[in-house]
C-alpha angles and dihedrals in degrees: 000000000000087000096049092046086051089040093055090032084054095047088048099053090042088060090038088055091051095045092055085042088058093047087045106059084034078061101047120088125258114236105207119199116282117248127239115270129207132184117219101212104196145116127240111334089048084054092050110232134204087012132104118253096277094038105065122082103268099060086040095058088039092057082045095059092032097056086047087049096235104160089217117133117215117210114194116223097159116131130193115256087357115153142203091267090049078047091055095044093048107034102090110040084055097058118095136181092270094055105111103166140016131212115203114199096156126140100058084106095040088059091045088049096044099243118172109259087231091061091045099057085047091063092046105045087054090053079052099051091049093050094047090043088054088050102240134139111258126202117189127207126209145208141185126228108230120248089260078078100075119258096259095050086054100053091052099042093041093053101052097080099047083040097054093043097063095041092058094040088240135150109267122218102187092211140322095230096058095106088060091046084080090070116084123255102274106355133143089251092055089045092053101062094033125074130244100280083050089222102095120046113242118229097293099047089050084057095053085050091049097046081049095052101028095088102029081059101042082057096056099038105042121071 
């Protein structure tokens, strides 16, 4: 009879156990996976002067990726008049574990300020070196100086992007500005997606940026 009355005891308390298991793990967060996360190492477009927070290229480029359901997060380290020298002093103590990839989109300030393009590929290839020593995916984004510059500062300006990113073995963007490239110099068309210093495209020209790198960059970024 004592063994029957343990036996039944036991059988309840077994049930019980797995009950309050059950409850237990029911009770207990779900960790999804964490998305990919990619710095956007820029100045001030990157930044996204002169335009309110969604408008700027960032968030744009975020919606791209969202409505596509990528699940790819975007960080903004652009800063306003920042340099390749500012690039090279900030990079790595903004990288984390999660940062998978890095886009470079630094010189549009050297130029502006007249640097030397020397000086310039210095301080890029030592962002490089730090993203390829940290082991993460680099993308590199280009520009071109316009012909007011000189030919020969062109030249030299013009070649150190293409140039890096071979060397580094990186995905190359020519330029974010090539869809409005296709504007002429100074036309209505060309006014009408940049803002008044006609320097920074305004929200539609952003757009036109975005609907150019969106899938260069789905291609590199996605398996």
């Amino acid at each position: 009879m004592f063994l029957l009355c343990l036996l039944r005891t036991y059988g309840l308390f077994a049930k019980l156990g797995k009950v309050l298991v059950f409850v237990f793990m029911l009770s207990q967060p779900v960790f999804a996976a964490q998305p990919s996360k990619v710095l956007m190492l820029g100045d001030s477009l990157t930044q996204g002067y002169g335009l309110l927070d969604h408008e700027g290229l960032v968030p744009q480029l975020q919606k791209w990726f969202n409505d596509r359901g990528h699940d790819i997060l975007f960080s903004n380290a652009g800063v306003s008049g920042d340099t390749t020298a500012g690039g090279l002093d900030r990079v790595e103590w903004m990288l984390d574990g999660q940062m998978k990839s890095v886009v470079v989109a630094l010189g549009g300030n050297d130029m502006l300020r007249g640097i030397p393009p020397e000086a310039s590929r210095e301080n890029l290839r030592g962002i490089l070196e730090i993203l390829r020593k940290e082991n993460r995916q680099i993308i590199v984004v280009g520009m071109v100086a316009p012909p007011n510059y000189g030919p020969e500062y062109k030249a030299q300006f013009d070649a150190i992007f293409p140039e890096l990113a071979k060397e580094f073995d990186a995905a190359y963007i020519p330029s974010f500005f090539v869809p409005l490239m296709e504007f002429g110099l100074g036309s209505e068309e060309l006014r009408a997606v940049m803002q008044y210093d006609g320097i920074h495209p305004n929200p539609k020209g952003v757009s036109m940026i975005v609907e150019y790198i969106g899938p260069i960059l789905e291609q590199v970024l996605l398996p």
